[in-house]
N, C-alpha and C positions, 0 to 999 in steps of 0.2 A: 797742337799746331793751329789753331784757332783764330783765325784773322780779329784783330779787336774792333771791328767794322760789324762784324753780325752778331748776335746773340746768339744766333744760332747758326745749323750749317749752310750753306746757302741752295748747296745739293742735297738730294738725299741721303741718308747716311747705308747706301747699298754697302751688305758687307759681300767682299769677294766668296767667288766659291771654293770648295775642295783647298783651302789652306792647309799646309802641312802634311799635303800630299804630291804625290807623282801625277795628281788630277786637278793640281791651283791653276785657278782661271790664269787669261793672257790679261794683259793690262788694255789692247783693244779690245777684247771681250766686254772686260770690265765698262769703260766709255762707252760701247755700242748698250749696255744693259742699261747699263746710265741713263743715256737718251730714251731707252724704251719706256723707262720707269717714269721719265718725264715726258712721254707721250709729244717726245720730238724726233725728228730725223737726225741721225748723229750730225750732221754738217752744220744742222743749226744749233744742236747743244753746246759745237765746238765755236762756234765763232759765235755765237751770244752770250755763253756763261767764261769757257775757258779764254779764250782765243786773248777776251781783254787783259788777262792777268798773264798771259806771255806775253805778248805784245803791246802795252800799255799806251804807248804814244803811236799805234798805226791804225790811225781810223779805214784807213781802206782794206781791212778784213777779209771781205768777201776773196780777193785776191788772193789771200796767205791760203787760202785751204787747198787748192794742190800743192803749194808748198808744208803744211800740214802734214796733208796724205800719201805725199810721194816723197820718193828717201831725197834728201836735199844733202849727202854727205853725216850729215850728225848722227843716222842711227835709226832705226825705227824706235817707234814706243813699245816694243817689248824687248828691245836689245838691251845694253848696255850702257851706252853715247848717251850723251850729254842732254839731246833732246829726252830719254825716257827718264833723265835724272829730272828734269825738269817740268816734263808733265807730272810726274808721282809727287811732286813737292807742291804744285801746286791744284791737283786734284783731292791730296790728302787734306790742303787747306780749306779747299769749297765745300768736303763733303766731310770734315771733320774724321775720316776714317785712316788709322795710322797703319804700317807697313803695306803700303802696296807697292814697295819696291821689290817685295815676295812675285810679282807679278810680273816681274821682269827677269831678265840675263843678269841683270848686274852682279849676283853676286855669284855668277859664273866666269866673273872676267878674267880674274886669276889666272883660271886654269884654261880657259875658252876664250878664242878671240871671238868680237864683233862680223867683223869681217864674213859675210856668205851663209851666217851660221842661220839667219830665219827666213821661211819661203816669201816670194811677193805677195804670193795671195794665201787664201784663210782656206785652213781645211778641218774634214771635221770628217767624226766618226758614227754614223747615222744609228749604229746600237745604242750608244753613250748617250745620243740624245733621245732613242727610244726610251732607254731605263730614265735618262732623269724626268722626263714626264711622269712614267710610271712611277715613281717612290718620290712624287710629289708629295706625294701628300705626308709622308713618313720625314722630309728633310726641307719642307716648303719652299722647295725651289720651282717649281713647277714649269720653267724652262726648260730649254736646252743653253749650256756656255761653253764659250770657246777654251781648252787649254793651252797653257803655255806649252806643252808638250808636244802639239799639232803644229806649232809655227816651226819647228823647228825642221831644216832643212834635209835632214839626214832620213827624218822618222817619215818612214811611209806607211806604214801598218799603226793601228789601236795597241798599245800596252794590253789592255786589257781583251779585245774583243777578238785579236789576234787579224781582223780584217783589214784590207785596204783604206786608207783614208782618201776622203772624197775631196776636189777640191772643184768643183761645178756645182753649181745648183740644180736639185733634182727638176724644178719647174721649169726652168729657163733654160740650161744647160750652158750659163756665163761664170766666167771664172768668179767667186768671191773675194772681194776685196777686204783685209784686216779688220775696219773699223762697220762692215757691215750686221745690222744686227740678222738673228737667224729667226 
């Protein structure tokens, strides 16, 4: 899906983590890693690289990004809705990496509605992010990323760690928002 505009990919070709598991990254994950790896703030990877290929004729940008970041009716970017169809179509184009609609609800819709199904803000499992430091060096991830499996409304506890999931920053103790990286 390679825009005929670049020879190459415009982003870096980040591949998602934990594919084809019960541990595939969120699709904000993905974008906040994004930005890390481009050594920017997500708000500015979204409205300098992305924002122009949603929005092509709105020079006034800066202004879309709460509407971006907060649910505007369409969905969030790891739900189902229209907006997460349309950020995957066009993030897979910047960054030349194909299925990251893995990385969303969508092919939950069937059976799961939209509707309530993912939390406002980002939660995480402070083991999960212990271990993926640890067997950095075994799977070279040497982050921590967010899962699709933490957005989701329902799930309050780790799959794996059997813990509470956190949804405050241990420094701060402010709610995290989706697209922040960690």
């Amino acid at each position: 899906m390679a825009d005929s505009s670049y020879d190459h990919p415009r982003l870096y070709q980040l591949a998602p983590l934990g594919r084809c598991t019960g541990q595939v990254e969120s699709l904000t994950g993905f974008v906040a890693r994004l930005a890390q790896r481009h050594s920017l703030a997500t708000g500015r990877l979204i409205l300098d690289e992305i924002a122009p290929h949603l929005w092509p004729h709105d020079l006034g940008r800066v202004r879309l990004l709460p509407r971006v970041l907060g649910d505007t009716g369409t969905g969030p970017l790891d739900g189902s809705g229209p907006r997460s169809a349309q950020w995957t179509r066009v993030l897979e184009m910047l960054t030349w990496v194909k299925g990251l609609r893995e990385l969303t609800t969508a092919s939950w819709r069937p059976a799961i509605g939209n509707r309530g199904l993912l939390k406002p803000v980002a939660a995480y499992c402070p083991s999960c992010f212990a271990l993926d430091l640890e067997v950095a060096g075994d799977r070279d991830v040497g982050e921590p990323y967010e899962r699709l499996a933490w957005r989701i409304a329902g799930v309050e506890i780790c799959l794996i760690h059997g813990v509470p999931l956190l949804t405050r920053c241990l420094w701060c103790d402010r709610p995290r928002p989706p697209l922040a990286y960690w």
